[in-house]
TORBALO-21406 format. One line per 10 residues: number of its first residue (from 1); for each residue x, y negated, z negated of C-alpha. Coordinates in steps of 0.1 Angstrom, whole numbers. Each point is the difference from the previous one (the first is absolute). Example, Ala and Ser with C-alpha at 12.3 -4.5 7.8 and 13.67 -1.06 7.14 Angstrom:
2
1 = 123,45,-78 ~ 14,-34,7 $
//
This chain:
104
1 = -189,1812,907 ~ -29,28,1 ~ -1,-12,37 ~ 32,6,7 ~ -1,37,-17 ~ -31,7,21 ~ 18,-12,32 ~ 31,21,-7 ~ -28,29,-6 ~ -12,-2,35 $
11 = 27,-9,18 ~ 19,33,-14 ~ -36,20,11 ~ 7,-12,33 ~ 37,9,0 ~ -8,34,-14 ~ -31,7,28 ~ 26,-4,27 ~ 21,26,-17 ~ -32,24,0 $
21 = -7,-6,33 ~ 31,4,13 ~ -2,29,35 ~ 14,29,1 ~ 26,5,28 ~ -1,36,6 ~ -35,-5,9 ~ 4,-27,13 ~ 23,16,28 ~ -21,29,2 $
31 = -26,-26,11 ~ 25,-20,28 ~ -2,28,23 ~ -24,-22,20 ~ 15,-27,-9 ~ 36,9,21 ~ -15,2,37 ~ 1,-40,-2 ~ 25,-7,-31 ~ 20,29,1 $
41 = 10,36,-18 ~ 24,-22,-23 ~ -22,-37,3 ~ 22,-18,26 ~ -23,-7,31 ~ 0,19,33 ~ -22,-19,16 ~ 14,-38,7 ~ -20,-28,-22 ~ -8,25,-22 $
51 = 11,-10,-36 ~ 26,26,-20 ~ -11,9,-34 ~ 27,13,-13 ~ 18,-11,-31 ~ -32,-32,3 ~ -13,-10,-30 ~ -28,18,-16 ~ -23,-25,-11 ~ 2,-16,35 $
61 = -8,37,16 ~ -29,0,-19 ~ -15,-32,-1 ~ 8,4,47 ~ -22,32,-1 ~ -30,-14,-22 ~ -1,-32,18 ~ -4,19,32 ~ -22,24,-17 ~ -18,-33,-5 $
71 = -3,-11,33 ~ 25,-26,-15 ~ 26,-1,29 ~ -13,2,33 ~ 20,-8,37 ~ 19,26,18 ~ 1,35,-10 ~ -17,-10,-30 ~ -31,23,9 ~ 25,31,-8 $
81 = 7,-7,-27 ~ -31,-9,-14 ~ -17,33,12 ~ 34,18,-18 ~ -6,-23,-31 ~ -40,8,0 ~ 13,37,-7 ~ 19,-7,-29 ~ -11,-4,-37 ~ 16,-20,-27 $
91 = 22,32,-15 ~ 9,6,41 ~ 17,-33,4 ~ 18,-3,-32 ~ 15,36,12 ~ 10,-14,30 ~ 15,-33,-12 ~ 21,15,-27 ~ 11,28,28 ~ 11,-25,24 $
101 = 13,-24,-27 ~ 21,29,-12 ~ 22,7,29 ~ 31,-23,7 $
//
């Protein structure tokens, strides 16, 4: 039983981390103006192969940009995007997820 109350403990810690972590989408468009010349003004592509971000969900934006900060994902035009993504910091990408996970 303790185990199960210390489980529930952490799990909720976890749950309630995500919530304080959660971007801020004002800045987050404030930040984007870079971001449009290959995904857009409003995150639908203008460049073919290019992926839209808008309306995409937030978690996926953010894990995308820190695996190419990484050097995670490589092939194609991967080199942009990991010299955009080498620019960004942790609060950065957050901002820009939850702006582009915003707009529908």
């Amino acid at each position: 039983m303790k185990k199960l109350a210390i489980g529930m403990v952490l799990g909720m810690s976890l749950f309630a981390g995500q919530t304080l972590a959660a971007g801020d989408a004002a800045a987050g468009q404030a930040k984007a103006a870079v971001c449009a010349a290959c995904h857009g003004a409003d995150g639908i592509a203008v460049i073919p192969g290019y992926p839209n971000l808008k309306g995409q969900n937030e978690q996926y934006i953010i894990s995308s940009i820190k695996a190419y900060k990484n050097k995670e994902r490589n092939g194609g035009l991967a080199a942009v995007m990991q010299a955009q993504a080498a620019m960004l910091n942790d609060a950065d990408i957050a901002n820009l997820a939850a702006y582009y996970s915003s707009l529908k």
